[in-house]
C-alpha positions, 0 to 999 in steps of 0.5 A, a space after each residue: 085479186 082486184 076486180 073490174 070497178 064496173 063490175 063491183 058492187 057493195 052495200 053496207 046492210 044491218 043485221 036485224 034477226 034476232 040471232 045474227 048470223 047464226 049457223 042457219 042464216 049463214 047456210 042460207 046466205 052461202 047457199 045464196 051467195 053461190 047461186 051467183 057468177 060473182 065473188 062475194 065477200 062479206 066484210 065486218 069489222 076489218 075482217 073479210 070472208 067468203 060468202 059461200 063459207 059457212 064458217 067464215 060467216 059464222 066466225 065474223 060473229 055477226 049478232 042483230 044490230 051488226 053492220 056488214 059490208 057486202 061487195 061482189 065483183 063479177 058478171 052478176 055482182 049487182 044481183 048477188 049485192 041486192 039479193 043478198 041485202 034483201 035476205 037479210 032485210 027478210 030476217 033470212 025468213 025467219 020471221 025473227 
């Protein structure tokens, strides 16, 4: 579905936990990620997912040193991008 370029933001993000986007760090990226009025994808390797799938995000297989690209388009795409960066920058807060 192509989006409003005034309302799509994108950020490239590396992953630094130590487990990547593993079961937990996916949930909270979901559960994050929907907390927005936007449709976020997150984009690694070609491959594109929702961010509010668990699943998805677990399957991009995603491990500490990766690089994603998050995009959002909607009325709160630039929070959704930044907050979502910020998540992961905090290692999800899992301090590892």
């Amino acid at each position: 579905m192509p989006a409003d370029d005034a309302s799509e933001f994108s950020a490239e993000v590396l992953i630094v936990n130590r487990r990547g986007l593993h079961a937990r760090a996916s949930a909270k990226l979901a559960a994050v990620a929907g907390s927005f009025d936007a449709n976020v994808r997150v984009t690694k390797d070609g491959i594109t997912v929702g961010a509010r799938s668990i699943m998805g995000l677990m399957m991009l297989g995603a491990g500490k040193g990766s690089t994603i690209l998050i995009t959002a388009s909607g009325d709160q795409a630039r929070e959704a991008v930044e907050t979502l960066a910020g998540l992961i920058a905090d290692k999800f807060g899992e301090g590892e």
